[in-house]
C-alpha positions as CSV (number, residue, x, y, z in Angstrom):
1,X,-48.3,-60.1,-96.9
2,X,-46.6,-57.4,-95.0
3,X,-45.5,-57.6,-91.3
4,X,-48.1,-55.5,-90.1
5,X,-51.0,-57.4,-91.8
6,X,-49.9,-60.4,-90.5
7,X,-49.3,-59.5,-87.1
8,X,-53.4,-57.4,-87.2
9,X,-55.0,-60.3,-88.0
10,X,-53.8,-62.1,-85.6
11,X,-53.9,-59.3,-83.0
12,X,-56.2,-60.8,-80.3
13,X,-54.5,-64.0,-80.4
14,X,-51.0,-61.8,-79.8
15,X,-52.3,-60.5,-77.0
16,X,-54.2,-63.2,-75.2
17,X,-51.6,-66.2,-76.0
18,X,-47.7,-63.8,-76.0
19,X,-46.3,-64.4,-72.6
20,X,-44.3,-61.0,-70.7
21,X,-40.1,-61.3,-69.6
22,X,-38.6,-62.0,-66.7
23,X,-38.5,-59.0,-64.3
24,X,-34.5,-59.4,-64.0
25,X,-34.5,-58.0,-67.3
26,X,-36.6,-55.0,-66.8
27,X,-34.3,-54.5,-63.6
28,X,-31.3,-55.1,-65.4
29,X,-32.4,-52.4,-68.3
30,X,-33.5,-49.8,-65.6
31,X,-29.6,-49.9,-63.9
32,X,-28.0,-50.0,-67.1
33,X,-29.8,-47.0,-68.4
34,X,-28.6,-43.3,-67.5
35,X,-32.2,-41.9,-66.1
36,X,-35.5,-43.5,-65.8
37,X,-37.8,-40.7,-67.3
38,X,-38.3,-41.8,-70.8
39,X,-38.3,-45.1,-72.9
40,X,-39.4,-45.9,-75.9
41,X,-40.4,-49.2,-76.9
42,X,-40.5,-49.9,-80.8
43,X,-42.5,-52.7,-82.3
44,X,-44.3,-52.7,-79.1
45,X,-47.1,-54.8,-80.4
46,X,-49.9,-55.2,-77.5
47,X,-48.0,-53.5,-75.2
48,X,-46.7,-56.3,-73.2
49,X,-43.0,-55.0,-72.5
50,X,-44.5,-51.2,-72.2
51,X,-46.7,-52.3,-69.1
52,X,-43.4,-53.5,-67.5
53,X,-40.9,-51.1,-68.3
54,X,-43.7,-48.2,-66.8
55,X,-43.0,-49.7,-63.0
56,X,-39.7,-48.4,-64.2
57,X,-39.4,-45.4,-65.8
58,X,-41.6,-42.4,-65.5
59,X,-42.9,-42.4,-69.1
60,X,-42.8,-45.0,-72.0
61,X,-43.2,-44.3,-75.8
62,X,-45.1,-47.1,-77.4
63,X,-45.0,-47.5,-81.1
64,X,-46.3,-50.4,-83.7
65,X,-46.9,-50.3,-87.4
66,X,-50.0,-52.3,-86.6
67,X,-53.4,-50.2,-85.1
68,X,-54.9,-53.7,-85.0
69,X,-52.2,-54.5,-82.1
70,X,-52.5,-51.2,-80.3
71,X,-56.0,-51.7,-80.4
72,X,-54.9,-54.4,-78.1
73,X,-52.9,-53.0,-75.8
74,X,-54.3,-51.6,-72.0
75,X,-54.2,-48.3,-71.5
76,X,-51.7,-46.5,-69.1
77,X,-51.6,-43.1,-68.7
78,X,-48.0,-42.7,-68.8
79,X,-47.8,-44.5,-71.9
80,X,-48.2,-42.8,-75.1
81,X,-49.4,-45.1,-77.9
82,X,-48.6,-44.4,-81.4
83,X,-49.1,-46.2,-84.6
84,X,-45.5,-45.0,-86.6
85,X,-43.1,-47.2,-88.0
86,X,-39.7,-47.9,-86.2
87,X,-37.9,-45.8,-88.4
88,X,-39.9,-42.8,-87.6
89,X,-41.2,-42.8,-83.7
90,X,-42.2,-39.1,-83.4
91,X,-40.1,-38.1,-80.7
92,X,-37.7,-35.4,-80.8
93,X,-33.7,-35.6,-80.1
94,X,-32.2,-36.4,-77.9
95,X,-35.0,-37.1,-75.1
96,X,-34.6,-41.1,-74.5
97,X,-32.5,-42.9,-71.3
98,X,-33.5,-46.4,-73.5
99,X,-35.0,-47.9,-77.1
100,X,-36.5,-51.2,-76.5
101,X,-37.7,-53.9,-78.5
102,X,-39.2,-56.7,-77.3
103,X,-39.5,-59.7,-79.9
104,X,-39.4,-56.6,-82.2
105,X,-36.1,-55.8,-83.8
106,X,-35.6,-58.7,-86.1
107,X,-38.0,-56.6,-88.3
108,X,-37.2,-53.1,-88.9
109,X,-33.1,-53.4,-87.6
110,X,-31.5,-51.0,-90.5
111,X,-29.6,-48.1,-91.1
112,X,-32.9,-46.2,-91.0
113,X,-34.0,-47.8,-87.5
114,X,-30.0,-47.2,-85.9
115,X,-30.2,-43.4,-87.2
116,X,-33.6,-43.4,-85.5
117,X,-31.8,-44.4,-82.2
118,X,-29.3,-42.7,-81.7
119,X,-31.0,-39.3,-82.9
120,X,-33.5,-40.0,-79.8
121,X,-31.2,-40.9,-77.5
122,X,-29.7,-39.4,-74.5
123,X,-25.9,-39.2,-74.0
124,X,-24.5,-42.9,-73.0
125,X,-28.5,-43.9,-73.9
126,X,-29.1,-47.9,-73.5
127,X,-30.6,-49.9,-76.6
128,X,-31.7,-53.5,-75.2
129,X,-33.2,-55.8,-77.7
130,X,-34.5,-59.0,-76.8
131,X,-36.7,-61.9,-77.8
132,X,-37.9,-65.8,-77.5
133,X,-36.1,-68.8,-78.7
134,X,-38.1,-71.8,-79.4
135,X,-40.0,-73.0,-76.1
136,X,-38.7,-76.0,-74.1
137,X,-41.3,-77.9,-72.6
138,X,-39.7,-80.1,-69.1
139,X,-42.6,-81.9,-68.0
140,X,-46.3,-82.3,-68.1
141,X,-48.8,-82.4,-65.3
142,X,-52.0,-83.3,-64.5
143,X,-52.2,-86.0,-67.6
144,X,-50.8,-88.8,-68.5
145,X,-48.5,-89.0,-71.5
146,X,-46.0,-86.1,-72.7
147,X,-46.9,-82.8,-74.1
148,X,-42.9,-82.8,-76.0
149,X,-43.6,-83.9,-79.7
150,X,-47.0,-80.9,-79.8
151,X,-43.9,-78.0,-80.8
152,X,-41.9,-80.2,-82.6
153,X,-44.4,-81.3,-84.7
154,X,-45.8,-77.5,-85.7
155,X,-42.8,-76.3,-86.4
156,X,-42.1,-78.9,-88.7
157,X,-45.4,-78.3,-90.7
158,X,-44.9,-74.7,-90.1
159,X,-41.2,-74.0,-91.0
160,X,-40.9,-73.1,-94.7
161,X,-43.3,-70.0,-94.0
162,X,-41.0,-68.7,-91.6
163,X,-40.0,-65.2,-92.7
164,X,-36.0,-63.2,-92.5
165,X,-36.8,-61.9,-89.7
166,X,-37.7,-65.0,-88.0
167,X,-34.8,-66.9,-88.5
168,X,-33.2,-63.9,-86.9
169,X,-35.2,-64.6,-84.0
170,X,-34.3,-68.0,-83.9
171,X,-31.0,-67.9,-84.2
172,X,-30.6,-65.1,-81.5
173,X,-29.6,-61.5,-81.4
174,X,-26.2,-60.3,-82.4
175,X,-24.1,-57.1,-83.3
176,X,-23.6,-59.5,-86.7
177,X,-27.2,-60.1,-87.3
178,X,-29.1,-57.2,-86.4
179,X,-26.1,-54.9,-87.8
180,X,-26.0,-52.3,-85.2
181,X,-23.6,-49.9,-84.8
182,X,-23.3,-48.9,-81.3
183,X,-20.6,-50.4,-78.7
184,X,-22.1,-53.4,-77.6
185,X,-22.7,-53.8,-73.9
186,X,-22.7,-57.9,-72.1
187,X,-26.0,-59.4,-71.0
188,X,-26.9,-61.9,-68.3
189,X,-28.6,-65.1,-69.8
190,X,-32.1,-64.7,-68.8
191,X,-35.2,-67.1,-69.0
192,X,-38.6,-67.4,-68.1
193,X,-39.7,-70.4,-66.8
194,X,-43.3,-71.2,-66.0
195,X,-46.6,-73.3,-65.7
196,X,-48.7,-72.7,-68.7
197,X,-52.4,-73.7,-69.3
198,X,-52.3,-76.8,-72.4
199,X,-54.8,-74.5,-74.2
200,X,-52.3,-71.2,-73.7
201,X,-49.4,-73.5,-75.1
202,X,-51.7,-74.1,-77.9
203,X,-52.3,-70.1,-78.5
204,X,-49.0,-69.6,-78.4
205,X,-48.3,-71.8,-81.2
206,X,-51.2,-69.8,-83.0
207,X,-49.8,-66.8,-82.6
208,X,-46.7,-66.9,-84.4
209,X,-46.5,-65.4,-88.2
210,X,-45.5,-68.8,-89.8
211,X,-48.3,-70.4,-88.4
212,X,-51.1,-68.2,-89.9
213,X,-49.1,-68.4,-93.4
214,X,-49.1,-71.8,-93.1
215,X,-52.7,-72.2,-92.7
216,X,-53.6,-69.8,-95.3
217,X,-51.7,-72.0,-97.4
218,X,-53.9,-75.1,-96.9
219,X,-52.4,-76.5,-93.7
220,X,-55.0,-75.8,-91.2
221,X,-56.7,-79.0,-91.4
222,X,-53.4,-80.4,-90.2
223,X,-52.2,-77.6,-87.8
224,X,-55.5,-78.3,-86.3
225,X,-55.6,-82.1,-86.1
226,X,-52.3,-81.4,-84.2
227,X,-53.8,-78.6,-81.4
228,X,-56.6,-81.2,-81.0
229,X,-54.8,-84.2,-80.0
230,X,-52.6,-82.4,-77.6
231,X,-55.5,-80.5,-76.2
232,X,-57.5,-84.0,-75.6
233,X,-54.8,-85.3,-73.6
234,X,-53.5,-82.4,-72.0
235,X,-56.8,-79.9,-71.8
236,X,-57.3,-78.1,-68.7
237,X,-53.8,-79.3,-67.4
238,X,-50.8,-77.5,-67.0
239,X,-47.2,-78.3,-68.6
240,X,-44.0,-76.7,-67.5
241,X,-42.6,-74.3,-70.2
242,X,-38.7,-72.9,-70.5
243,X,-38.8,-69.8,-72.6
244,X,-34.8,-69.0,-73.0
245,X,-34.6,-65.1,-74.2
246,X,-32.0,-64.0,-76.6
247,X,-31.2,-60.1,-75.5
248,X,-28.7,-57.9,-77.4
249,X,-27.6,-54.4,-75.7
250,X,-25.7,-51.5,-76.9
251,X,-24.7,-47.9,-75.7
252,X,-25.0,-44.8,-77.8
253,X,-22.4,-42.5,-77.1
């Protein structure tokens, strides 16, 4: 099953259950870029980074393989929508301060995708990459009894059906890794840490590729026994999520 198959059918689930970035990232892509007028954001799924980094720049490029997940996505009018492949975004040269990819990159980073780049890109243009690790979960509230062995449990059902790109994810982005070939440029550590419904938890866990492989493979009677008995002790509570984020930046000269 291709990316882009995988990712449409579970497009509403992607866009209800995905959580966005901390705004220090945003901030810290905006002063690290040489202009704000243009951005594109590649693999932008259902739009959740492009609806941050418009408070930023003046217009953002949105593009996805998947018209399931742009069917998704809320319209803005100064973001332009496109269904094209990362390797082929549309735009002409040289016309972008920044290329971003939010929980993206692991999936189309190439020769084709860095030629792509740095054809778009402005003079001393900012790539920034970024995605989640794996969820920490500090405490639950509201219930009694801990929410902690829910993840670790689904990801151990789940993780043979993880694909490349995911362990790329999961290991974190580097210059090694994703192969890029522009002059690599030092990120904060950044983090989003928040109060999550049990039930958006539990979407979360939904949405990710492995998952759905995993259940078309004759796990989902298990995968669900495991949402339900989390969900009967923690439904309609809260618990307290760490989401670390892995970002890799580079400028093109």
């Amino acid at each position: 099953m291709t990316n882009a198959a995988t990712f449409g059918q579970q497009a509403e689930t992607y866009a209800a259950a995905r959580p966005g970035y901390p705004d220090a990232l945003y901030d810290w892509i905006l002063a690290k870029a040489p202009g704000r007028d243009l951005v594109w954001d590649a693999g932008t799924g259902s739009g959740q980074a492009a609806r941050s980094l418009v408070q930023r720049f003046a217009r953002v490029h949105a593009t996805d393989n998947s018209a399931a997940m742009l069917k998704q996505a809320q319209a803005h009018p100064s973001i332009a929508y496109h269904v094209a492949d990362a390797r082929a975004s549309g735009l002409p040269d040289g016309c972008a301060d920044a290329v971003c990819a939010a929980t993206a990159v692991h999936w189309f980073a190439g020769e084709a995708f860095w030629a792509e780049v740095a054809r778009v890109m402005r003079p001393d243009g900012l790539f920034c990459a970024w995605t989640y690790q794996l969820p920490r979960i500090e405490t639950a509230s509201g219930r009694s009894g801990s929410a902690d062995d829910f993840l670790p449990r689904v990801l151990e059902l789940i993780d043979p059906y993880w694909a490349e790109g995911n362990r790329i994810c999961q290991a974190g982005y580097s210059a090694d890794n994703l192969h890029c070939p522009f002059t690599p440029v030092p990120t904060p550590d950044f983090s989003e840490r928040t109060e999550w419904r049990a039930e958006q938890l539990a979407g979360f866990a939904r949405s990710w590729s492995a998952h759905l492989r995993a259940r078309q493979d004759g796990l989902e009677t298990a995968l669900d026994a495991l949402e339900a008995a989390f969900l009967a002790v923690h439904g309609g509570g809260t618990v307290d999520v760490v989401l670390p984020i892995s970002a890799y930046a580079a400028r093109v000269s």
